[in-house]
Structure formats: C-alpha cells, structure tokens
Backbone bond lengths (Angstrom), bond angles and torsions (degrees), N, CA, C in turn:
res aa  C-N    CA-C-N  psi(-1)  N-CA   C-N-CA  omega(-1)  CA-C   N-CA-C  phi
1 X - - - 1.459 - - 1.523 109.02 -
2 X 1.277 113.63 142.32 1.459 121.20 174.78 1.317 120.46 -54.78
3 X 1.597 134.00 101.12 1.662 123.39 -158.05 1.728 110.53 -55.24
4 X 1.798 101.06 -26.26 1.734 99.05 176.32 1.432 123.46 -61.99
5 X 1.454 131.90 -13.99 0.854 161.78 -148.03 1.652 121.79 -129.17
6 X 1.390 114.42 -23.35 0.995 138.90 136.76 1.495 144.44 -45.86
7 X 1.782 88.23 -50.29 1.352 109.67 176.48 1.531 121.31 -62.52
8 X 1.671 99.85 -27.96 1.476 113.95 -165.32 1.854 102.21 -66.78
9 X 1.370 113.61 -23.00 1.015 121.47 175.27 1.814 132.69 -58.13
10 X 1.748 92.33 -13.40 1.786 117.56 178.63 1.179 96.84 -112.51
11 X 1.425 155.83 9.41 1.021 131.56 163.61 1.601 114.26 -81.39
12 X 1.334 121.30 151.73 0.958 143.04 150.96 2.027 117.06 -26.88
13 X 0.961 98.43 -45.10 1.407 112.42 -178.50 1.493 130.31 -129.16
14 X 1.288 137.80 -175.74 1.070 126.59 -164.32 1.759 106.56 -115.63
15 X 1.111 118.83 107.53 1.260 140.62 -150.53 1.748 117.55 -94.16
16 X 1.210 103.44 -22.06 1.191 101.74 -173.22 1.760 90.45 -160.33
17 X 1.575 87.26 142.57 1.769 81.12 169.41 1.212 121.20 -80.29
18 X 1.350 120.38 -31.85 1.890 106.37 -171.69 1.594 103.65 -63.02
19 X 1.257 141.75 48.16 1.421 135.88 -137.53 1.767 80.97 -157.40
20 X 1.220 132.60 -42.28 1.634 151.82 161.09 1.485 121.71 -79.12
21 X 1.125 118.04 -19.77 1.488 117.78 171.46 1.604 114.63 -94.15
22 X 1.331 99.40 179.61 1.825 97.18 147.54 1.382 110.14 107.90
23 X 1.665 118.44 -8.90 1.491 148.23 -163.68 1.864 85.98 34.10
24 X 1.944 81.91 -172.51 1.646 99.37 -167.11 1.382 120.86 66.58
25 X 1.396 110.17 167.10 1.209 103.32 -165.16 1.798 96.19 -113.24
26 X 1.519 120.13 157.19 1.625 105.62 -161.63 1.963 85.34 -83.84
27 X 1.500 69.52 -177.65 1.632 87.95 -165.09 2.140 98.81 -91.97
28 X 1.238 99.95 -8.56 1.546 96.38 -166.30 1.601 105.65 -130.56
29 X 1.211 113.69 128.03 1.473 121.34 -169.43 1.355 119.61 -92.12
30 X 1.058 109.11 -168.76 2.030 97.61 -168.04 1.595 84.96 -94.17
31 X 1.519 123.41 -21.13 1.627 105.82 -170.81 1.976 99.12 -81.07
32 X 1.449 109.88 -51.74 1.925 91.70 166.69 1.270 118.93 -46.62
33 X 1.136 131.87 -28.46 1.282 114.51 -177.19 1.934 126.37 -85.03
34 X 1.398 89.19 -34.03 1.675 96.33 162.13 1.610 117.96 -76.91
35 X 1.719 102.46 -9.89 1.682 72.99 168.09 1.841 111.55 -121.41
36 X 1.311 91.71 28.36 1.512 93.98 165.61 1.439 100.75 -111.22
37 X 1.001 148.93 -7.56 1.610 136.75 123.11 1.699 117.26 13.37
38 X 1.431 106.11 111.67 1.547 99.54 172.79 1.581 121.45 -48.69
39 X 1.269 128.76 157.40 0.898 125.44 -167.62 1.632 110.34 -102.36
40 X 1.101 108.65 -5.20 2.110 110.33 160.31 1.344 92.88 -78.87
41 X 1.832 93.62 135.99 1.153 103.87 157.89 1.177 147.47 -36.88
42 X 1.648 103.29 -61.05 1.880 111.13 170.63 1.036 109.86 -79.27
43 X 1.106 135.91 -10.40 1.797 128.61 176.62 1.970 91.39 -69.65
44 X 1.252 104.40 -54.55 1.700 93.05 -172.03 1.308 126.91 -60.81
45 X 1.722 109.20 -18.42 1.311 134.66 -161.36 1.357 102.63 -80.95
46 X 1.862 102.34 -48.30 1.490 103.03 -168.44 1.618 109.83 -73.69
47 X 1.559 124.77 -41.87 1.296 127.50 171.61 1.733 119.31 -34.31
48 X 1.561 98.13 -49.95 1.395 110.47 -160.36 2.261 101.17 -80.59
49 X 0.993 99.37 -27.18 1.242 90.11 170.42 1.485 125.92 -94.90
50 X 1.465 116.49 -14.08 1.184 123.03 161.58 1.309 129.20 -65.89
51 X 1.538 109.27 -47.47 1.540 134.60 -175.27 1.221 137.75 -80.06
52 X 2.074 99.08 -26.96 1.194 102.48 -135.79 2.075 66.91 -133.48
53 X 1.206 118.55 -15.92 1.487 109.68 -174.85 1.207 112.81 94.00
54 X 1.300 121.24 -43.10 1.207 135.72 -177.39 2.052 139.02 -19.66
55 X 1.540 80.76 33.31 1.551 84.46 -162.46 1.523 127.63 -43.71
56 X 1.346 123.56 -10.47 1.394 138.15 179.10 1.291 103.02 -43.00
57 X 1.344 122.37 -19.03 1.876 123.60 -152.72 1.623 100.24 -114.60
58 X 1.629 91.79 -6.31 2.226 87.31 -177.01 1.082 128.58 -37.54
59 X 1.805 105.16 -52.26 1.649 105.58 -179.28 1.523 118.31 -61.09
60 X 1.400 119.00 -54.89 1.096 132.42 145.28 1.637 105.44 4.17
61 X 1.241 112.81 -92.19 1.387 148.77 -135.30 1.763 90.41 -83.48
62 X 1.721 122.24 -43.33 1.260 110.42 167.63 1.966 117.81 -90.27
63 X 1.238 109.65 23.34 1.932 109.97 179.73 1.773 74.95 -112.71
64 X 1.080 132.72 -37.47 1.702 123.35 -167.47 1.906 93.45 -66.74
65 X 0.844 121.87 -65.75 1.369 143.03 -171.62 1.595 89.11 -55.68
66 X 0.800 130.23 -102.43 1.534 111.30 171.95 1.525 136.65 4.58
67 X 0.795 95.11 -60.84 1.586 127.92 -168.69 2.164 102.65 -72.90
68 X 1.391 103.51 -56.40 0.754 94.64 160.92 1.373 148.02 -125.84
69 X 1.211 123.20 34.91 1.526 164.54 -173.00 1.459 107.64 -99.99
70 X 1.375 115.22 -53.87 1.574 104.33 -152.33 1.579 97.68 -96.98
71 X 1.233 122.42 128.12 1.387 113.29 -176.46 1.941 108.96 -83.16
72 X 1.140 101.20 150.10 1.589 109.22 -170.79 1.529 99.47 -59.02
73 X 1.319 122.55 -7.40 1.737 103.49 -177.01 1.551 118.04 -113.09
74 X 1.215 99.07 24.18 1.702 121.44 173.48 1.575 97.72 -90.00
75 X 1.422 124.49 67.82 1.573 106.73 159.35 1.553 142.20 -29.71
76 X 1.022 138.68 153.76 1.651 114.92 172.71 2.154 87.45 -172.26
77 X 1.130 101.39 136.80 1.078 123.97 -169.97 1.962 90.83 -74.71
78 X 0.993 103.31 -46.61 1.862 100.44 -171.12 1.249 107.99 -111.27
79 X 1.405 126.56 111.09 1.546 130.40 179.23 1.275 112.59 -35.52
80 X 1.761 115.02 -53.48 1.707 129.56 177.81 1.230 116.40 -36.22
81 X 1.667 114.51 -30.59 1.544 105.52 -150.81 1.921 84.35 -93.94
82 X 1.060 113.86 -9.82 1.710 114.61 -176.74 1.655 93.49 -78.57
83 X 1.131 127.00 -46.31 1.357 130.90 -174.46 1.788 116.62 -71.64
84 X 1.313 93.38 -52.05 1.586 76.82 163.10 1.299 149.30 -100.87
85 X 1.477 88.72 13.11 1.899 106.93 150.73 1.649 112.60 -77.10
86 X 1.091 96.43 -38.65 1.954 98.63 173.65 1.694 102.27 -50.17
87 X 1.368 103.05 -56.29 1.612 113.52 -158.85 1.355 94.14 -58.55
88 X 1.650 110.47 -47.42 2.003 97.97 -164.11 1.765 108.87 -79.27
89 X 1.511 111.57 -8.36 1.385 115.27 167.12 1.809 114.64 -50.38
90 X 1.578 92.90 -58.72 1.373 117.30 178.17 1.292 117.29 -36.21
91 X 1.423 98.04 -67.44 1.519 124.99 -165.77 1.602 91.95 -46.79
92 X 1.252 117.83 -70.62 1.613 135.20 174.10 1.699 111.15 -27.80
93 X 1.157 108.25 -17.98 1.525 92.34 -148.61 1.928 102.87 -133.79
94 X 1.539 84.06 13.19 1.595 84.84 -177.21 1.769 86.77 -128.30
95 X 1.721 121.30 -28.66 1.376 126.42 176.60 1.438 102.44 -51.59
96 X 1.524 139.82 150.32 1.095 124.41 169.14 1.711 94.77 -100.35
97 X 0.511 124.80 -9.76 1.525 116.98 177.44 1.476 118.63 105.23
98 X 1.339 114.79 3.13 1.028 106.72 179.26 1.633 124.15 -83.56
99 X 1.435 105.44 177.19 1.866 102.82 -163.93 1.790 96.86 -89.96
100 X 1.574 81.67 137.51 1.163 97.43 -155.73 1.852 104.02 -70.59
101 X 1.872 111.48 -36.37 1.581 106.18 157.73 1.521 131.31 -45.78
102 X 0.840 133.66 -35.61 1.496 141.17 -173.53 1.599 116.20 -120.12
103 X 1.219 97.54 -21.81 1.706 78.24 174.60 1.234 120.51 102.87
104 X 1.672 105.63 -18.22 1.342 107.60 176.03 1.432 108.25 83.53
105 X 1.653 113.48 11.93 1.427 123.01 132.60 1.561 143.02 -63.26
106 X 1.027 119.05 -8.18 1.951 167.29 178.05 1.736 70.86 46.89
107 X 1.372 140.50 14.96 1.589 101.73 149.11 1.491 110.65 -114.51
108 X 1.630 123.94 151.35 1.420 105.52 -172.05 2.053 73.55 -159.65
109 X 1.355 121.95 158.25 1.134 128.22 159.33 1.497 115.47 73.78
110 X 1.526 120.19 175.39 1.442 107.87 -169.77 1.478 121.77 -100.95
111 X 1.595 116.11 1.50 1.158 134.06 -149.50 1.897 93.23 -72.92
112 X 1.260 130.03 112.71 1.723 121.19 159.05 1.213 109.33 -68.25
113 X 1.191 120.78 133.57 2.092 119.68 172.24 1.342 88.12 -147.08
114 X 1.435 131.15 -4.13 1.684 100.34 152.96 1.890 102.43 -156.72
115 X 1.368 93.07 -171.41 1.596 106.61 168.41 1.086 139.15 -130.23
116 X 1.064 147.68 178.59 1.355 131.27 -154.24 1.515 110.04 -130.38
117 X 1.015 124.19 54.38 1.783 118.95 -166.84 1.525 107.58 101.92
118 X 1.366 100.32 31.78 1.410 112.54 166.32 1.841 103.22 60.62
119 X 1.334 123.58 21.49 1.588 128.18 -175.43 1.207 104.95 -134.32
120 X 1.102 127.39 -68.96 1.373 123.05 -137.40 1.740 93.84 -114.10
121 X 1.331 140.05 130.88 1.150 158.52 175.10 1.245 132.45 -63.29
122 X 1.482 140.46 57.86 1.088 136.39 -177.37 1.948 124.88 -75.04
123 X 1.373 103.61 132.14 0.927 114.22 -178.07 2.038 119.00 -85.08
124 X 1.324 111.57 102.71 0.936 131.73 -179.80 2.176 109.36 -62.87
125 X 1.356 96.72 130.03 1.629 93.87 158.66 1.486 109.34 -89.72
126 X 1.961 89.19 139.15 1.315 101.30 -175.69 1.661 117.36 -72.32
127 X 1.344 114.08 -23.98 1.157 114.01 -159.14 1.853 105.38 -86.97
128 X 1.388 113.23 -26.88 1.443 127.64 -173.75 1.852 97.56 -94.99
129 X 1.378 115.56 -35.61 1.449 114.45 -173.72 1.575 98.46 86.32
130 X 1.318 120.96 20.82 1.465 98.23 -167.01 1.609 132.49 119.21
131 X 1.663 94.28 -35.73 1.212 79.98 -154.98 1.867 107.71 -89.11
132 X 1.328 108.59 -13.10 1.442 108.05 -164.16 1.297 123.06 91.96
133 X 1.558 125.85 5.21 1.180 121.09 -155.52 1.966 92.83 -142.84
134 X 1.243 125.28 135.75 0.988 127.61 -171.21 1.662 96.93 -96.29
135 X 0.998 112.45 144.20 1.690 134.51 154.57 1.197 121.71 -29.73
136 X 1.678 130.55 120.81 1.130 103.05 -172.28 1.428 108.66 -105.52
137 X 1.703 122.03 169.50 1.799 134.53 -141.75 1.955 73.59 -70.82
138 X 1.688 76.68 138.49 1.401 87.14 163.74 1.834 128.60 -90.30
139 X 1.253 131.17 123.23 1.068 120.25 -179.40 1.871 129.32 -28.73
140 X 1.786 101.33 -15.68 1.973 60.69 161.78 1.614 102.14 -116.67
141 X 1.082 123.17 -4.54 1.805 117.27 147.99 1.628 117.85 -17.90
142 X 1.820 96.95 -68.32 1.299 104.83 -164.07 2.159 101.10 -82.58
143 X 1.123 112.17 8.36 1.211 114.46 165.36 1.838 121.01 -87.38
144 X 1.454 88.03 -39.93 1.253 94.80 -176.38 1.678 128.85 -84.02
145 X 1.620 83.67 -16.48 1.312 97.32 170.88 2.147 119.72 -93.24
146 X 0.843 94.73 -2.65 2.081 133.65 159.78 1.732 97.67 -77.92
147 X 0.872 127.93 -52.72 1.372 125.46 -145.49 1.284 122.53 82.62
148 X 1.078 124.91 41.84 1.578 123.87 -175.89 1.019 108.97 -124.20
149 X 1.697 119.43 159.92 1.629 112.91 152.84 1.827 117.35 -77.63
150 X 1.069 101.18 176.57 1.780 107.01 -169.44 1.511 106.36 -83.15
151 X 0.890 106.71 0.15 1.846 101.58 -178.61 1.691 110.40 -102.97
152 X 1.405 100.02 -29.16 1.471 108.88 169.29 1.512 94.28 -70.84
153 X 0.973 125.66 -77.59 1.863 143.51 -174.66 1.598 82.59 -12.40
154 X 1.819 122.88 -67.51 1.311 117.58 -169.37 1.384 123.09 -37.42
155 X 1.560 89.65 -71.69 1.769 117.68 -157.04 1.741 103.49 -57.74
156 X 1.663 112.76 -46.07 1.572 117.09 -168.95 1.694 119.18 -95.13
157 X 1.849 93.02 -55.51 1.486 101.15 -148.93 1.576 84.62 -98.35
158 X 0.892 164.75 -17.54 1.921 152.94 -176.63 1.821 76.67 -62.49
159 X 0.534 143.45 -97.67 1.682 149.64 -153.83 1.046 118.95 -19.40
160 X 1.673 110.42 -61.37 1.418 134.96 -165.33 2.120 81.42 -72.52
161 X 1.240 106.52 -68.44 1.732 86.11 -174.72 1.238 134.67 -21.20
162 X 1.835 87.18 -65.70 1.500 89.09 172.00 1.246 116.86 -69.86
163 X 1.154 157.23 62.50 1.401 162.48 160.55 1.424 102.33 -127.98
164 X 1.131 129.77 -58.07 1.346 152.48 160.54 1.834 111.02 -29.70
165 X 1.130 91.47 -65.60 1.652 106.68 162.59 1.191 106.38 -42.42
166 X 1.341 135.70 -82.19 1.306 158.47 -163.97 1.372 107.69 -49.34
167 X 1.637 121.37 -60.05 1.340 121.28 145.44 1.621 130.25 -0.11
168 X 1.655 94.64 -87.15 1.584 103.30 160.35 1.071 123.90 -40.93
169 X 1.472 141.59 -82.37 1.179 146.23 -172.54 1.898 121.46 -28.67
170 X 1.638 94.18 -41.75 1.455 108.06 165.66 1.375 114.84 -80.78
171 X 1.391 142.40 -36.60 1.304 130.82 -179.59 1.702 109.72 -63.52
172 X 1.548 97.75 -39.06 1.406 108.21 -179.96 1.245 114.70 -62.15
173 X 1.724 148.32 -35.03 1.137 145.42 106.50 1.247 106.90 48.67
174 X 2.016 75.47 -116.59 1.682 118.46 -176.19 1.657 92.86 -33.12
175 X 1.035 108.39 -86.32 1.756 120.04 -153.49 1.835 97.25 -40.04
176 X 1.434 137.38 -44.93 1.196 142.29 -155.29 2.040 80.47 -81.12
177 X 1.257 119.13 -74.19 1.185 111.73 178.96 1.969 127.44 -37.42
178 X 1.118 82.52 -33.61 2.108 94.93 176.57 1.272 110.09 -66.95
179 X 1.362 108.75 -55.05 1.629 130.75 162.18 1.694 131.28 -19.33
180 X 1.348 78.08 -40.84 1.916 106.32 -144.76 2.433 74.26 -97.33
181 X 1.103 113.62 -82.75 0.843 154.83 139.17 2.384 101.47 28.69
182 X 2.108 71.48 -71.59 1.704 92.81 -177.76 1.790 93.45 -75.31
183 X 1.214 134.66 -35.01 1.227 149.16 -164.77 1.805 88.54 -70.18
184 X 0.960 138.80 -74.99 1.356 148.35 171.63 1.578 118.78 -11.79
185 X 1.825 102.13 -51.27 1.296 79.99 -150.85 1.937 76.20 -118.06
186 X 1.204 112.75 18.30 1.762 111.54 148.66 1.356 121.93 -65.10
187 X 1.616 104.10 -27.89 1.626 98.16 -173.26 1.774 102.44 -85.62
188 X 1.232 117.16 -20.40 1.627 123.81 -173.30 1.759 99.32 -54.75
C-alpha cells in the first residue's frame, strides 16, 4: 500500500474520499499503521503532520526539528531567529506550493484572458496567471520574517536554509520509505 495513503488512515478525520468508498473492510488498521511508523522521532512527526494534517504535533514537530536540524556550529546571537527559520523551513516544506486562490486549478473567477484552440474559453486565475502554482517567498520576506537584514540573509542564512530544506525532503524520504517498508512486511 502506498505509505501516503496509509497515513490517511491516522488522521483524525476523513481526508480524502477514496478512503470511504471501495466496499470491504481495509486490510490495515489505524493501530498497524501507527506502529509501523518510523521509529525517529521527527521522521514520524514530520510524516504525521504533513500527511496526516495533524497539526496538534507542530510544536512538538518544530523543538524535534530544532534539535536536530540545526548544527551546533551555526552561531546566532538570538535562539528565536534559529526557531523561526526552522518554522518558515517547515511551513515551506509541508505547503505544496500551490496558489492559494484556485487551488492550483490555474482556473478560478470569471475573468476570460485566453482560449484554448481558438474555441473554447478558459478562465485563467488572476493571481497565479494560470499557472496553479504560487510564487515562491522572496528572499527578503523570508529575511524579514528571520529578523535579519537582506545582505546577511545573502552572505550566511540563504545557505543554511537551503540545507535545512534539503534536510527535510530527505528525512521525509527515509521515514515515507521505512513506513512503506514497516507496512510491507506487516502484511507477511
């Protein structure tokens, strides 16, 4: 079974409809699935709040990320500004990016601005132009929202983010692969 799909099985709520259809009863319960859960903390933390919605676990989920994310030789005069670079890492990395008007349908509203084979009329979102895909934070946004000025943002912290970033994406991985993995050999 797909562990993303899996996950929907720990949420609190009902997340997706093909999750209610399909008759029969599934083969995997919400207790197999929480205990095929990786066994690092933030690997389970990050899945379950990404996947599962589960925001109850944020703080949680950003003192884990902290803790083990920021390497001890990243100085920083204000603990906060380490924390809420974690948080806007987070935020980044669980958002899929899509525009937040439409949905990441790139049509939303009544405005025509183009056509489709010269016939048929599609309605473009104004705010995406189309594309479905939101803009990404501009470096001095994510500075200012750091507390920094933008030249520091350059020279130090753009780096350390993206590392941070990169971080995630791989734990999220591992943990989806462990998942998938522990899920495997439950059904054996």
């Amino acid at each position: 079974m797909n562990p993303k799909r899996a996950l929907t099985r720990l949420s609190t709520r009902i997340t997706r409809y093909e999750d209610t259809v399909g008759g029969g009863l599934s083969s995997l319960s919400w207790d197999d699935v929480a205990g095929a859960l990786p066994k690092n903390t933030l690997q389970s933390l990050m899945i379950r709040v990404k996947w599962t919605g589960e925001n109850r676990f944020w703080e949680d989920l950003v003192w884990w990320a902290l803790r083990e994310l920021w390497p001890e030789d990243w100085k920083t005069q204000d603990p906060r500004r380490a924390q809420r670079m974690i948080e806007l890492a987070l935020r980044d990395w669980i958002d899929p990016g899509l525009c937040h008007r439409c949905g990441g349908h790139e049509i939303n509203g009544r405005t025509v601005i183009r056509t489709r084979n010269k016939k048929q009329p599609v309605r473009s979102c104004p705010t995406c132009q189309g594309t479905g895909i939101r803009r990404a934070r501009s470096g001095r946004s994510i500075a200012k929202t750091i507390g920094i000025d933008e030249k520091t943002w350059r020279d130090t912290w753009r780096d350390r983010f993206a590392h941070i970033e990169a971080s995630l994406n791989s734990l999220e991985s591992k943990a989806l692969k462990t998942l998938q993995k522990n899920l495997e050999e439950e059904k054996k």
